[in-house]
C-alpha positions in Angstrom: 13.1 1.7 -6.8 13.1 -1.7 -4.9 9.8 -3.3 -4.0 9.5 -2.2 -0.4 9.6 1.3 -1.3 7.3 1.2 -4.4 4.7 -1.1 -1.8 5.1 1.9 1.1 4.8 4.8 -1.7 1.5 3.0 -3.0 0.2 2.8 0.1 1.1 6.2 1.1 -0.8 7.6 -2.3 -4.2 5.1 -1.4 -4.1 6.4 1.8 -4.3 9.7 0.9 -6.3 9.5 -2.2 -9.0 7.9 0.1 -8.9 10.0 2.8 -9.6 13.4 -0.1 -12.2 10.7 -2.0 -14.4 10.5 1.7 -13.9 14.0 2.5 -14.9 15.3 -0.4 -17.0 12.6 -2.1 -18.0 9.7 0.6 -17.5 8.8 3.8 -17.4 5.4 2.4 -14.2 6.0 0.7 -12.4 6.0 4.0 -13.4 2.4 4.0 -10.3 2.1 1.3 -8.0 3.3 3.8 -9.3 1.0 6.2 -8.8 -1.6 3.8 -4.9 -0.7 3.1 -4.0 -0.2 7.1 -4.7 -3.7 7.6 -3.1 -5.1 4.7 0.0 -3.3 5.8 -0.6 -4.7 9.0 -1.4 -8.5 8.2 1.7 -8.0 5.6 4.0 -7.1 8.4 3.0 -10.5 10.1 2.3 -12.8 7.1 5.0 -11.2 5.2 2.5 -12.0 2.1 1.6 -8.7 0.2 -0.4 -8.8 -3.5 1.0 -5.2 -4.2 4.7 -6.6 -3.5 3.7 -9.4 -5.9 2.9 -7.4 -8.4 5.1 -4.7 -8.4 7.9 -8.1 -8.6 6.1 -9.1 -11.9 6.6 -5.9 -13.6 10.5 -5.9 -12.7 11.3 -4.3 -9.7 13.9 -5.8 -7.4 13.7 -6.4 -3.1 15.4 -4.0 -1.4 16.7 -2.9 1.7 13.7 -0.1 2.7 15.7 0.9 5.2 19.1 0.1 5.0 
């Protein structure tokens, strides 16, 4: 799995852990998902992303996401 996808399936799994944690929990769970949209968002302009970071410390390799 190359970085971009492990980053996009992490997102996709906060995203969706959140939105169950503030519909069943708190609403101020969906404060996480918040959170991730605009990481994804300043990534995508910054091109500067801790989960990419870290997923590249523990091994994985960049990628073509799409390609």
């Amino acid at each position: 799995m190359s970085i971009e996808r492990a980053v996009m399936a992490f997102a996709g799994v906060m995203i969706l852990v959140s939105l169950a944690l503030g519909y069943t929990v708190s609403p101020y769970w969906y404060l996480l998902t918040a959170f991730v949209g605009l990481n994804l968002l300043q990534a995508s302009f910054t091109h500067f992303c801790p989960a990419a970071m870290i997923f590249r410390k523990l091994g994985l390799k960049p990628g073509s996401a799409f390609g």
